[in-house]
C-alpha positions as CSV (number, residue, x, y, z in Angstrom):
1,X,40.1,18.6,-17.2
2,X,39.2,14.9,-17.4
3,X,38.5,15.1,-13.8
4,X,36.1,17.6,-14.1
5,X,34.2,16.1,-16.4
6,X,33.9,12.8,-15.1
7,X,32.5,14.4,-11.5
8,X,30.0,16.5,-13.9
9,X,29.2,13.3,-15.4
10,X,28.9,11.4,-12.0
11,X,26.5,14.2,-10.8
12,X,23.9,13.7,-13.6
13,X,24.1,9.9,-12.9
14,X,23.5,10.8,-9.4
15,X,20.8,13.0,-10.1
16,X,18.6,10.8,-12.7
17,X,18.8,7.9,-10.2
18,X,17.4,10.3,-7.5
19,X,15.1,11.4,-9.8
20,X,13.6,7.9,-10.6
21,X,13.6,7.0,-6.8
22,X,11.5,9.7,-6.0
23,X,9.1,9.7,-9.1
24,X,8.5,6.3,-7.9
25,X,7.7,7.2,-4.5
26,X,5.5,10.1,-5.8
27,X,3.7,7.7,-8.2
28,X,3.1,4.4,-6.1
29,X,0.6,3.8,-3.7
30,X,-0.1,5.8,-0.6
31,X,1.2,3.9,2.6
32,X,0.9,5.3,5.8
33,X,2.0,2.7,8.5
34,X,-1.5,3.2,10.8
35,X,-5.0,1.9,11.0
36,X,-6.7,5.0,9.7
37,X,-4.8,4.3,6.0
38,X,-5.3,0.7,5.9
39,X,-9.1,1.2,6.6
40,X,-9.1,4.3,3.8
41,X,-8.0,1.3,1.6
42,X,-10.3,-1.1,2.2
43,X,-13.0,1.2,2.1
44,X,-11.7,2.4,-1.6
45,X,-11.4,-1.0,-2.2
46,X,-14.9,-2.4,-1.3
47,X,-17.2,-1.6,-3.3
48,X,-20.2,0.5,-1.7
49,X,-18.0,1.1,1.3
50,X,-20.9,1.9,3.9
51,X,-20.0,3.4,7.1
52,X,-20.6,0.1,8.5
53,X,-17.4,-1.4,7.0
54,X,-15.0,1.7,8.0
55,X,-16.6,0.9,11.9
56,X,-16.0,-2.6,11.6
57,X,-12.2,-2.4,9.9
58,X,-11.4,0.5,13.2
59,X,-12.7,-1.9,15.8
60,X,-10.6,-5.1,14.4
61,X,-7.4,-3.0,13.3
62,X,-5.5,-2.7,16.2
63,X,-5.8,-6.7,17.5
64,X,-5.6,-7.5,13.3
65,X,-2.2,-5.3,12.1
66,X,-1.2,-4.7,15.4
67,X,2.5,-3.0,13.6
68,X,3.8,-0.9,11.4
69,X,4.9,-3.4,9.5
70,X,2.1,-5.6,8.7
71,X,0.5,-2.0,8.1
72,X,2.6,-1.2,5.5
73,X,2.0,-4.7,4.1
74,X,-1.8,-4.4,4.4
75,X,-1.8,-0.9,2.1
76,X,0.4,-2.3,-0.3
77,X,-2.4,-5.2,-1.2
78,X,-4.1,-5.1,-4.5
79,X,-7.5,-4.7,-4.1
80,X,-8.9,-8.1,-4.1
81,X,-6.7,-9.4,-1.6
82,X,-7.3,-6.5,0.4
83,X,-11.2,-7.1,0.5
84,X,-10.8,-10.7,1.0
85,X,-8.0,-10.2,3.9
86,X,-10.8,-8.3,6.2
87,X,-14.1,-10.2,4.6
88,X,-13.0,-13.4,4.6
89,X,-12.8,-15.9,1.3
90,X,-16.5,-16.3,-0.4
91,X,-17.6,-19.5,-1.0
92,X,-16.9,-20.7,-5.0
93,X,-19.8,-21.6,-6.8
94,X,-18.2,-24.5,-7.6
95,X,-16.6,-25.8,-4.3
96,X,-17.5,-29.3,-3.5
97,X,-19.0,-29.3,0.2
């Protein structure tokens, strides 16, 4: 009886772990692997995100993130990084010239 008990018991391990895995892929951020999801984050990213900026991040994406990889990588930025990846850094205020 022990037996069956211990397999019920492995089962419900089993089964929360799964459960956490997926919730987290549910809850994270969208990734997609292509150009078209790395632009869509930039442009939620940036604010005002004219047409302008989605033209510009199409044209350079392909020669930019030119794999899946550094796709992935791209869509997984937080926002500020993401912005500043594509834009470029701004000039500090304060940066001696």
């Amino acid at each position: 009886m022990s037996n069956g008990r211990d397999l019920g018991l492995a089962f419900l391990v089993a089964a929360g772990v799964t459960g956490c895995i997926v919730q987290h892929v549910v809850d994270g951020p969208r990734v997609t692997g292509t150009c078209d999801g790395a632009c869509d984050h930039y442009i939620e990213c940036k604010p005002g995100h004219a047409a302008a900026d989605r033209a510009r991040c199409r044209a350079e994406c392909p020669d930019v993130l030119g794999d899946r990889d550094a796709l992935i990588s791209y869509e997984l930025l937080d926002c500020d990084k993401a912005v500043s990846f594509v834009d470029g850094e701004a000039p500090k205020a304060t940066a001696r010239q």
